[in-house]
C-alpha positions as CSV (number, residue, x, y, z in Angstrom):
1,X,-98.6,67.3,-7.2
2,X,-98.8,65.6,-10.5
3,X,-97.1,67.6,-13.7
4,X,-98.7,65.7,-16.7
5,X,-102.0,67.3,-15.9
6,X,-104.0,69.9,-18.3
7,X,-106.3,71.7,-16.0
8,X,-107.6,74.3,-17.8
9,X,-107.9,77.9,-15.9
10,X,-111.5,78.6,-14.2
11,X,-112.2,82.7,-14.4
12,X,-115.2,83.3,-12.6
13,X,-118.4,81.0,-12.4
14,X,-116.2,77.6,-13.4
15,X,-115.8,79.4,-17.0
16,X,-112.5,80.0,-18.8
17,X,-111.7,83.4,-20.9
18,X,-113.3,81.5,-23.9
19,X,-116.6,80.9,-22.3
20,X,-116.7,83.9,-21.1
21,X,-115.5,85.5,-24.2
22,X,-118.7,83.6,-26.7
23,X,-121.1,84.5,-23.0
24,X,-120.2,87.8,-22.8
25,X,-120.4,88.4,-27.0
26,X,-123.9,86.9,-27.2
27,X,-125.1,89.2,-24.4
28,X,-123.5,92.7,-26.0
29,X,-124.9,91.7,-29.5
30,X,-128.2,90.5,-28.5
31,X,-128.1,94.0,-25.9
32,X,-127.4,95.7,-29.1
33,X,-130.1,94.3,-31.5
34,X,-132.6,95.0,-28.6
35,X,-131.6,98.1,-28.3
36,X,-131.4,98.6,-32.0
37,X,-135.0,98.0,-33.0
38,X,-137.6,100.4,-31.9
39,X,-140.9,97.7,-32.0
40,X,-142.6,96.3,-28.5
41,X,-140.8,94.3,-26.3
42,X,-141.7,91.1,-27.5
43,X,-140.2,91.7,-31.5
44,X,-136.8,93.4,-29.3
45,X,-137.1,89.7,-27.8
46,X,-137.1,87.5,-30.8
47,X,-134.8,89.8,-31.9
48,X,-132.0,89.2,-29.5
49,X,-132.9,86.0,-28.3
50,X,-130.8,83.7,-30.8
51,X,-127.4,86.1,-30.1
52,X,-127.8,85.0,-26.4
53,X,-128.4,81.5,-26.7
54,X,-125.9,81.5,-29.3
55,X,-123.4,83.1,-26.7
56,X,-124.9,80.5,-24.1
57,X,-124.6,78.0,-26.5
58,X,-120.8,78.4,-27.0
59,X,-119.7,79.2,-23.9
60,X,-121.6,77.8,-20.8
61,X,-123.5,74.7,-22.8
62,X,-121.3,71.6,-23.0
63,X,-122.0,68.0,-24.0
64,X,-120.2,65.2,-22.4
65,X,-118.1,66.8,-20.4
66,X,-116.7,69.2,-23.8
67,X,-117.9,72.8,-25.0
68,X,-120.6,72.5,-27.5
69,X,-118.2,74.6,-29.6
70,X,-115.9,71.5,-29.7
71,X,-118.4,69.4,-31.1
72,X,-119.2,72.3,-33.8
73,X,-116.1,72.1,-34.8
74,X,-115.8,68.4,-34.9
75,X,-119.1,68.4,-37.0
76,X,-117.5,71.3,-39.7
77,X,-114.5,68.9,-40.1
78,X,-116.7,65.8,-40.8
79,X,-118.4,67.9,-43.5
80,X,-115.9,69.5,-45.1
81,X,-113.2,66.9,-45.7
82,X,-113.0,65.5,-49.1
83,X,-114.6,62.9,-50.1
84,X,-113.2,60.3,-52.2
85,X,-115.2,57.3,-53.9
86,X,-113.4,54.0,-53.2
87,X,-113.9,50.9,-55.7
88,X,-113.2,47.1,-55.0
89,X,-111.9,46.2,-58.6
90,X,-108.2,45.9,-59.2
């Protein structure tokens, strides 16, 4: 069996702890907000919705073969560096 590969540990569903972790997060808080506002079932809806596609979003979702929370970081990076103004004249 080769040594020099990085095979990442599958959990449950082909997830690792991390998906699982953002899944399982987006489902208890969007559970919670649901549960939290006492309106009709469709405002306890748009209430919770964006916490579980954020939690599907981060865990399960991925974009060329890499977590959409890979390219979120990549993206935060990109914006925050400094930026420096470069000038041909010597």
């Amino acid at each position: 069996m080769p040594q020099h590969l990085e095979l990442g540990d599958v959990i449950a569903f082909g997830l690792g702890a991390l998906d699982l972790t953002f899944l399982a997060a987006g489902c208890v808080l969007g559970w919670w907000c649901a549960l939290a506002v006492a309106n009709a079932l469709v405002v306890r809806l748009v209430v919770a919705s964006p916490f579980v596609l954020g939690g599907i979003l981060l865990g399960v979702a991925r974009v060329d073969e890499r977590p959409c929370r890979t390219w979120l970081v990549l993206a935060f990076e990109y914006a925050s560096r400094a930026r420096v103004l470069v000038t041909g004249s010597c």
